[in-house]
N, C-alpha and C positions, 0 to 999 in steps of 0.2 A: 504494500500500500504506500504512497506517496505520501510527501509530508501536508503537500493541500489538503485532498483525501479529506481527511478530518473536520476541517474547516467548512468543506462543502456542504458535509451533511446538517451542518446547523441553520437553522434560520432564526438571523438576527431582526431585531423589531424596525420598526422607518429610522430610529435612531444609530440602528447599526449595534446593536446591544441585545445581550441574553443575559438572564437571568443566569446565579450559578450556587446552586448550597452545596455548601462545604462540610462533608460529613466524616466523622471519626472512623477510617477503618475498619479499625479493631472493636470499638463496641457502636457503631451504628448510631453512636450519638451527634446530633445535629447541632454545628460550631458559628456558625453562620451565613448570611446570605449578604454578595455582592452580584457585581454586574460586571462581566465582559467584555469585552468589542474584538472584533479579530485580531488584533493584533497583541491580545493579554491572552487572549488561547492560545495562539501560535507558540507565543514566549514559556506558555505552563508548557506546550508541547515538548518542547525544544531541551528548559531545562530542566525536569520532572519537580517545579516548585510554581505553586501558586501566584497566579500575574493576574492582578484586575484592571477596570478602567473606573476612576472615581468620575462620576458624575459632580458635583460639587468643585472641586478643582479641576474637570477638565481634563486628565492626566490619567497615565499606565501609573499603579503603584505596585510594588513587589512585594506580596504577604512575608510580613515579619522584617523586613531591610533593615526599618528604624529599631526593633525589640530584640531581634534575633531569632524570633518565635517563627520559624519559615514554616512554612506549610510542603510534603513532600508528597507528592501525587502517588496513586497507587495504582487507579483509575478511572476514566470519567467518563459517564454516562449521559445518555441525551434521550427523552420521552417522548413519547408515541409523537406527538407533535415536533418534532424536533426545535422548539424554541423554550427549552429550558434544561440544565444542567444539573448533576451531582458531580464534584469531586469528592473522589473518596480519598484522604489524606491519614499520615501519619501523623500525630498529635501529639506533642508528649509535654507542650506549654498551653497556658491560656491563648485560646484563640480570640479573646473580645480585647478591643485598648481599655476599656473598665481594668481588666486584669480576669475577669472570669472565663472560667470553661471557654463556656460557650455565649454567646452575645444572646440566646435564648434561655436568658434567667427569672425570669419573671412569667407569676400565673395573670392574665388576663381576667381573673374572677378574684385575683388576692388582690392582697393590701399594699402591696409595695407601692411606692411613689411613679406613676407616669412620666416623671421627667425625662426628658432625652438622658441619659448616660446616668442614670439615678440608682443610690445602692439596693442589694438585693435585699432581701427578708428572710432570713431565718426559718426552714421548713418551708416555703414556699421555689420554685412549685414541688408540688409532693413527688417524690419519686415512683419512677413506672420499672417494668415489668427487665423490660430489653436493657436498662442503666446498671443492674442489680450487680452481677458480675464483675464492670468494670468497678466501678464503684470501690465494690470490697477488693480489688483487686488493689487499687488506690492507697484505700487505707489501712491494707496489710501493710503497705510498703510502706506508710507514713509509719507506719508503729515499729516495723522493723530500726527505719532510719532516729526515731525523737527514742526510740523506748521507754515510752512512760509505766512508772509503778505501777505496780497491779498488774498489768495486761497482760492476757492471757495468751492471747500472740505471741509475745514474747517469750514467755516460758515455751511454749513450745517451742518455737524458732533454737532457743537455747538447747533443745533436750532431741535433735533431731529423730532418735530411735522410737520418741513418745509420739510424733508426728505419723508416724505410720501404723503403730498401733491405732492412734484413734480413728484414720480412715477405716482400718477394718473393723472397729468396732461399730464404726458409723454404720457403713455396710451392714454389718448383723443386722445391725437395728431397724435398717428401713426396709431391708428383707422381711422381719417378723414383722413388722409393722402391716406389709401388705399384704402379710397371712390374714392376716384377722381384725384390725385395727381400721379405725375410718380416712375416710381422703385428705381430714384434715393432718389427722397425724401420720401417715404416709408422708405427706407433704412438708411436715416440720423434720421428720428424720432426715430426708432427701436434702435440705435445706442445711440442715449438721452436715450430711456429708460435703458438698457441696463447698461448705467455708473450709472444714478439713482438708481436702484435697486442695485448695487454694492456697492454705499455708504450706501443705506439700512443696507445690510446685514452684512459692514462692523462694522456700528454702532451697532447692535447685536452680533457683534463676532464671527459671523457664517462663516464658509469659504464659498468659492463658489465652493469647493470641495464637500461639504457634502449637497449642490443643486442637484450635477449634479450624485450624487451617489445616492441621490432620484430617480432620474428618473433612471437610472438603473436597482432598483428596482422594477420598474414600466414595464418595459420589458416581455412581453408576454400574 
């Protein structure tokens, strides 16, 4: 395929502009949405990092130039219509200039302040289903890295031999569970195992990205 190729297949708006959200990879989470012109695609083409066109100033800007926080393409899709985009990118800094995740931090039914660039709210928005993984995956690592008292993560992380015992005992558990036991608590053992096996993986180093790109693999 040629390097136009690409280009061709999009239809841009009268202004010469597509729409493009910028999604996390590895967990599916949505980091934000910019605008394009050909010649910010060409440039993500070219050097596998995110290139937009600011409307407001006029101008190509190169995600993360100023912060450091680039965006690294993995790959980009375009919908039944072709005048709109996903890249799906690697993530491993705040994607919003707020400093947040993602520039979709706020519930439109919550409390947070409307302001343009205004802070988040605490518990808002509630967390969903597809976050849950990364999430914990997150904050396994934040506890490995601060290791605050108490934390149970830590002890494990400490005790590696104890890390494998407890997936298997997790395992028994949500085995007999779904002998006999109801879907909720199937559900809560699944959930034990689940974190367990997280700190497993964690203690190996291994993402839970390159689990779940196993199975992918595994596909047909």
């Amino acid at each position: 395929m040629s390097a136009a190729e690409p280009l061709e297949a999009v239809r841009f708006d009268e202004r010469g502009l597509v729409p493009c959200v910028m999604q996390d990879y590895a967990s599916g989470e949505v980091l934000t949405l910019a605008y394009m012109n050909a010649e910010a695609l060409r440039r993500t083409l070219e050097t596998g990092e995110m290139h937009f066109y600011s409307r407001s100033r006029d101008e190509l800007w190169h995600k993360g130039e100023t912060s450091g926080n680039v965006q690294r393409v993995r790959q980009i899709r375009y919908d039944c219509d072709a005048d709109a985009l996903v890249a799906l990118v690697d993530s491993a800094a705040p994607a919003c200039h707020t400093g947040q995740r993602s520039c979709f931090y706020r519930d439109l039914n919550g409390t947070a302040d409307p302001a343009v660039d205004a802070a988040p709210v605490d518990g808002e928005p509630a967390p969903v289903a597809y976050e849950a993984t990364s999430v914990l995956e997150r904050t396994l690592a934040d506890r490995r890295d601060r290791r605050p008292d108490g934390s149970y993560t830590v002890e494990l992380l400490d005790d590696p031999p104890r890390i494998g015992a407890k997936v298997r005992e997790e395992a028994d558990e949500v085995v007999a569970a779904a002998a006999g036991e109801s879907d909720e608590r199937v559900a809560e053992e699944a959930a034990d195992v689940l974190y367990h096996l997280q700190v497993l993986l964690l203690s190996r180093g291994i993402p839970l990205n390159a689990v779940l790109e196993t199975l992918n693999g595994r596909r047909g």
